[in-house]
C-alpha positions as CSV (number, residue, x, y, z in Angstrom):
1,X,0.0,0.0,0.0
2,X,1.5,3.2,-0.9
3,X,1.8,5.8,2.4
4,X,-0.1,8.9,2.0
5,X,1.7,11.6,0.6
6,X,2.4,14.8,3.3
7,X,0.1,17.8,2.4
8,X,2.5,20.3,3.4
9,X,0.5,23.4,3.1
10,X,-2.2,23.9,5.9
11,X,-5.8,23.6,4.6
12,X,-8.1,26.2,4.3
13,X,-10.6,27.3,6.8
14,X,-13.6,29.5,6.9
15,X,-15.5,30.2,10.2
16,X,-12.1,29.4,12.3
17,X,-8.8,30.6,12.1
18,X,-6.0,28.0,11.9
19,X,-1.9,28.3,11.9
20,X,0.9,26.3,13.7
21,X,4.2,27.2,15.0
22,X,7.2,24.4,15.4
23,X,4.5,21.8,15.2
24,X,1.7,23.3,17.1
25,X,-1.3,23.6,15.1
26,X,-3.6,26.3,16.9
27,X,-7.5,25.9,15.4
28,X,-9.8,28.9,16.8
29,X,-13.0,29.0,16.1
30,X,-14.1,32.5,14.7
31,X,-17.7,32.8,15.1
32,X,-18.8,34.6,17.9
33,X,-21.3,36.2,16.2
34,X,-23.8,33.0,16.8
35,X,-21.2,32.3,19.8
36,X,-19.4,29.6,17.9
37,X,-22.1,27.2,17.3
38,X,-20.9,23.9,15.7
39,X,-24.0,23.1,13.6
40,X,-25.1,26.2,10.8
41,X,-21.8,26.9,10.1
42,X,-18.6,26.1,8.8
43,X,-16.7,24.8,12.4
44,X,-17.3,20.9,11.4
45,X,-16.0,21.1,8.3
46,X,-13.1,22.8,9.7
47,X,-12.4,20.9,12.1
48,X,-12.4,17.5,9.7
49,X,-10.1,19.2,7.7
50,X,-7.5,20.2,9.8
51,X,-7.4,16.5,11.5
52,X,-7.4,15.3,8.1
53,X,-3.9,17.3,7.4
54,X,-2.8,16.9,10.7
55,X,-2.5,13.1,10.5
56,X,-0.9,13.0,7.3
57,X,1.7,15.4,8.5
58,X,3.9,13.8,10.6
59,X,5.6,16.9,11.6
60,X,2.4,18.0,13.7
61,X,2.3,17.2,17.6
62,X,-0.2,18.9,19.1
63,X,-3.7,20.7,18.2
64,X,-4.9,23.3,20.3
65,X,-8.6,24.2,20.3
66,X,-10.2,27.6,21.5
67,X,-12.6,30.2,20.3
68,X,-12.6,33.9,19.7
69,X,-15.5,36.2,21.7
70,X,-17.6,35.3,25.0
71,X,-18.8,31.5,24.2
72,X,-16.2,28.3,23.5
73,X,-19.3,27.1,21.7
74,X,-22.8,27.3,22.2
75,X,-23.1,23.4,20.7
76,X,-26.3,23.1,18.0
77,X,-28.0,25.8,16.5
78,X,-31.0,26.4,18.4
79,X,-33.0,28.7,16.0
80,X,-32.1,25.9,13.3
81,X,-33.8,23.4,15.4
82,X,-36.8,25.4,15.8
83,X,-37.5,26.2,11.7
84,X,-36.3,22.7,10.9
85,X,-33.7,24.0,9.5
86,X,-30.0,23.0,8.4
87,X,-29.3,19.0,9.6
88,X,-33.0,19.2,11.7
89,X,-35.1,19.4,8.6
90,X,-36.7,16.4,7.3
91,X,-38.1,13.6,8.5
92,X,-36.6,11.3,11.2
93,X,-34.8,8.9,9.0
94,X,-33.2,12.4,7.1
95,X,-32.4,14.1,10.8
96,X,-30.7,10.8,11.7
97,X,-28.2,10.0,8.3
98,X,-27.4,14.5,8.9
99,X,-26.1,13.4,12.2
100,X,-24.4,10.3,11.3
101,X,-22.6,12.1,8.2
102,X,-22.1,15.8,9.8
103,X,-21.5,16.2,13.4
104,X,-20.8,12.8,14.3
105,X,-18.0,12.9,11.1
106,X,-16.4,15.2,14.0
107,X,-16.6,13.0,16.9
108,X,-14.9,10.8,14.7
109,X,-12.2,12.5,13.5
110,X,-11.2,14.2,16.8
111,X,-11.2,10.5,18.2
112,X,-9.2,9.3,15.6
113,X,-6.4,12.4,15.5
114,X,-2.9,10.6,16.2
115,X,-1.8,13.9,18.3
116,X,-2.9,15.4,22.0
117,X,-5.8,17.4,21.8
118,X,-5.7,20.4,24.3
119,X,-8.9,22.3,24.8
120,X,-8.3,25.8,26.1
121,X,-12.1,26.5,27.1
122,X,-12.4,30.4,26.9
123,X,-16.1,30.6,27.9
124,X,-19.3,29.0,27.6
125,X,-19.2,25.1,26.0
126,X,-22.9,24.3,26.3
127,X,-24.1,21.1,24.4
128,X,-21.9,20.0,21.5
129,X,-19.7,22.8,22.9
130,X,-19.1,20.4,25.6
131,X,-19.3,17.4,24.0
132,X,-16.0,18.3,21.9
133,X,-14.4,19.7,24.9
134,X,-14.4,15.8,26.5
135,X,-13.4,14.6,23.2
136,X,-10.2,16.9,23.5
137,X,-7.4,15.1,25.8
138,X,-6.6,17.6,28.2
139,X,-9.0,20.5,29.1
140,X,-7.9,23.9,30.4
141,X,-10.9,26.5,31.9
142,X,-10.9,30.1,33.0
143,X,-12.5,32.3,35.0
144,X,-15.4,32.8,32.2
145,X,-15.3,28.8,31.6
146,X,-18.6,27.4,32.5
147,X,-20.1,23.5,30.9
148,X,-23.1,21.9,30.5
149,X,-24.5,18.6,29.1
150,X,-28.1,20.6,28.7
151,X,-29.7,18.6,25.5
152,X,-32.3,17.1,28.1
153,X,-33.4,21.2,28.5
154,X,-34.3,20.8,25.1
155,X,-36.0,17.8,24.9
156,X,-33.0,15.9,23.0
157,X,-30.3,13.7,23.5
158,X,-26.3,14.2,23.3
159,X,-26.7,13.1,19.6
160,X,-23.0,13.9,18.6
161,X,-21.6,10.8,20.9
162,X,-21.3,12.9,24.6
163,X,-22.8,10.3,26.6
164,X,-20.2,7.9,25.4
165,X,-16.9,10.3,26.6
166,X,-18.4,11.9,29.6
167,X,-18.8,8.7,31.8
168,X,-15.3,8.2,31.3
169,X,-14.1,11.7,32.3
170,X,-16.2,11.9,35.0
171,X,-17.3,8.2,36.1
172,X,-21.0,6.7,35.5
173,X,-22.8,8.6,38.7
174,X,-21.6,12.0,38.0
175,X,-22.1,11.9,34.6
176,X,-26.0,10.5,34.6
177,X,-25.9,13.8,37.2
178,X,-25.0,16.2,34.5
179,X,-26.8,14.7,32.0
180,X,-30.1,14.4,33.7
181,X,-30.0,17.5,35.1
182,X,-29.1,19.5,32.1
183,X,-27.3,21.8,34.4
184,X,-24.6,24.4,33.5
185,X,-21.1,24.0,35.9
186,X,-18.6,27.3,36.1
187,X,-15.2,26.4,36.4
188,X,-14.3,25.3,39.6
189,X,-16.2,22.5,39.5
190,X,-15.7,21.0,36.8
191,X,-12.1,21.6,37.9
192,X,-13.2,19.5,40.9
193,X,-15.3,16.8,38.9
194,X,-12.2,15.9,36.7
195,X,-13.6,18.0,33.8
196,X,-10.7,20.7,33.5
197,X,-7.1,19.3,34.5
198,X,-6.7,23.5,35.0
199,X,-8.0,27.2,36.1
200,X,-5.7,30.0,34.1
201,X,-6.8,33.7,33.9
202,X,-8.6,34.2,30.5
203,X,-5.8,36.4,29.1
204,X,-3.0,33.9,30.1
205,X,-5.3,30.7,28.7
206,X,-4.3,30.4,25.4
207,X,-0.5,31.0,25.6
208,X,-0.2,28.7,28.6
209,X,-2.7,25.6,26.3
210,X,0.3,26.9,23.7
211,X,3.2,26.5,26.1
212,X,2.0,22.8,27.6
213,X,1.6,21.8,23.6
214,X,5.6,23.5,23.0
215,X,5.9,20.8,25.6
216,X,4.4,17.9,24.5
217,X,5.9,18.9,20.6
218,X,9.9,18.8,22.3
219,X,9.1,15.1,22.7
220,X,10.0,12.1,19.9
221,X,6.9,12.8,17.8
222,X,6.6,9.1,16.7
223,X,6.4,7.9,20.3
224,X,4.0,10.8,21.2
225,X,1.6,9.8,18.3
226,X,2.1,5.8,19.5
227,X,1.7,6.7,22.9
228,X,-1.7,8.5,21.9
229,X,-2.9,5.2,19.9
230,X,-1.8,2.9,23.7
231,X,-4.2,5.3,25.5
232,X,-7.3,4.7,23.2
233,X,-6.6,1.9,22.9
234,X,-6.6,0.9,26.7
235,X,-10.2,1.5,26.2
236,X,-11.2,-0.9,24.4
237,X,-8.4,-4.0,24.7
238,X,-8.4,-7.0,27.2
239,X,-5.1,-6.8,29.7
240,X,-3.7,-9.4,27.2
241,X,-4.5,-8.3,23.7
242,X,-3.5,-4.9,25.3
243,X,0.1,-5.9,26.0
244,X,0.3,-7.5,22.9
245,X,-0.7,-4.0,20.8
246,X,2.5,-2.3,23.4
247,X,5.0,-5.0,22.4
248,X,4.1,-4.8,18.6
249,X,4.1,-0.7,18.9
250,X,7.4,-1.0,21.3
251,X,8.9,-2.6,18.5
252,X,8.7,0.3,16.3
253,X,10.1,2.9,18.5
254,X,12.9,0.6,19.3
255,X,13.7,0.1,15.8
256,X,13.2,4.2,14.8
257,X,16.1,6.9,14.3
258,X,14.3,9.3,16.3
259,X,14.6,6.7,19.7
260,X,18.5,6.7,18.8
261,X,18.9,10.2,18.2
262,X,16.5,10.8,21.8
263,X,19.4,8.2,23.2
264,X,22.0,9.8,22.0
265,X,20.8,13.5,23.8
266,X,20.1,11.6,26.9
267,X,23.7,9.9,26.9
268,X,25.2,13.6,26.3
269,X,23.6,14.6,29.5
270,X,24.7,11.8,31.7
């Protein structure tokens, strides 16, 4: 099978703003006129996009998520949902393959992205908004951070896959809690539920998501992408068929240039 060739130049975006810096790729949504929503504009399609290029550039070791204005993301459209409009017209069969083949593309594609994910939450993630911040590996919150899991408020479900990752951030109890309750957490406790791993101030948020990527992009980048691919997959692996994926993956470190060169620096130091 032939590998996939690099796509050097980053993709194009339209309702977020995207660049990257000594393999950081920054991705910030630029919508705050309809506070970000993911559904009604162009921020799936974005998103797909850049995890697209990002896993078939090699160079690339982290992603960083955040949003310009008041709002991370206010999740789905509501006015959409109201007229019918956008992926909520049609009948049920139609609303159903417009999930399945928009928003849930996303779910998908932020699951499957070979580097860390860091959220740097900048305000409100309500709904979806949520929902793709526990998709993201590491979550940092501010002062103006506040989540919620609110679909039941509306009557719906988390449709894009949330009732899948929150259980596992949060453990079964709390997250039936959230869920059922459809209420809206500020920062300090989802800080104290497990939802953020940290509180920065808002105009220190981005650089320090930024710096904490720097230092997750100084490492070996094909053992930080392997290392990525143990940790899902320690989801969903028996013990056994686990250690059997880390000897096999092990293997390929061992036998890279970037282990000997990392080798080589830590001999230098000794």
């Amino acid at each position: 099978m032939t590998a996939p060739k690099q796509q050097r130049s980053p993709p194009n975006t339209t309702d977020a703003l995207f660049e990257v810096n000594d393999g950081v790729a920054t991705l910030i949504f630029n919508r705050d006129d309809v506070r970000n929503v993911l559904t009604g504009t162009h921020l799936i399609d974005d998103i797909n996009r850049v995890c697209h290029w990002i896993n078939h550039n090699p160079e690339i070791a982290c992603l960083v998520i955040s949003a310009n204005g008041k709002a991370f993301s206010a999740g789905g459209n509501i006015k959409d949902m109201q007229s019918k409009q956008g992926m909520f017209g049609g009948d049920g069969f139609s609303v159903q393959d417009a999930y399945r083949h928009g928003i849930q593309t996303m779910t998908m594609n932020i699951y499957q992205l070979e580097v860390p994910v860091i959220a740097a939450i900048n305000g409100a993630a309500i709904g979806a908004g949520m929902d793709l911040c526990c998709m993201c590996d590491i979550r940092l919150g501010c002062e103006y951070t506040k989540l919620g899991e609110t679909f039941v408020n509306l009557g719906i479900i988390p449709g894009d896959g949330g009732a899948w990752f929150l259980p596992r951030l949060v453990g079964a109890q709390r997250a039936a809690e959230l869920t059922f309750s459809g209420r809206i957490i500020k920062a300090e406790q989802a800080l104290d539920y497990g939802l953020l791993m940290d509180i920065v101030p808002a105009d220190e948020l981005l650089q320090r998501a930024q710096q904490l990527a720097r230092s997750f992009a100084d490492k070996p980048r094909q053992a930080l992408r392997i290392s990525k691919r143990l940790l899902q997959a320690g989801h969903r692996l028996p013990l056994r068929d686990f250690l059997d994926y880390c000897a096999s993956q092990q293997s390929l470190c061992h036998d890279s240039d970037q282990h000997q060169q990392a080798l080589a620096a830590m001999l230098e130091q000794l």
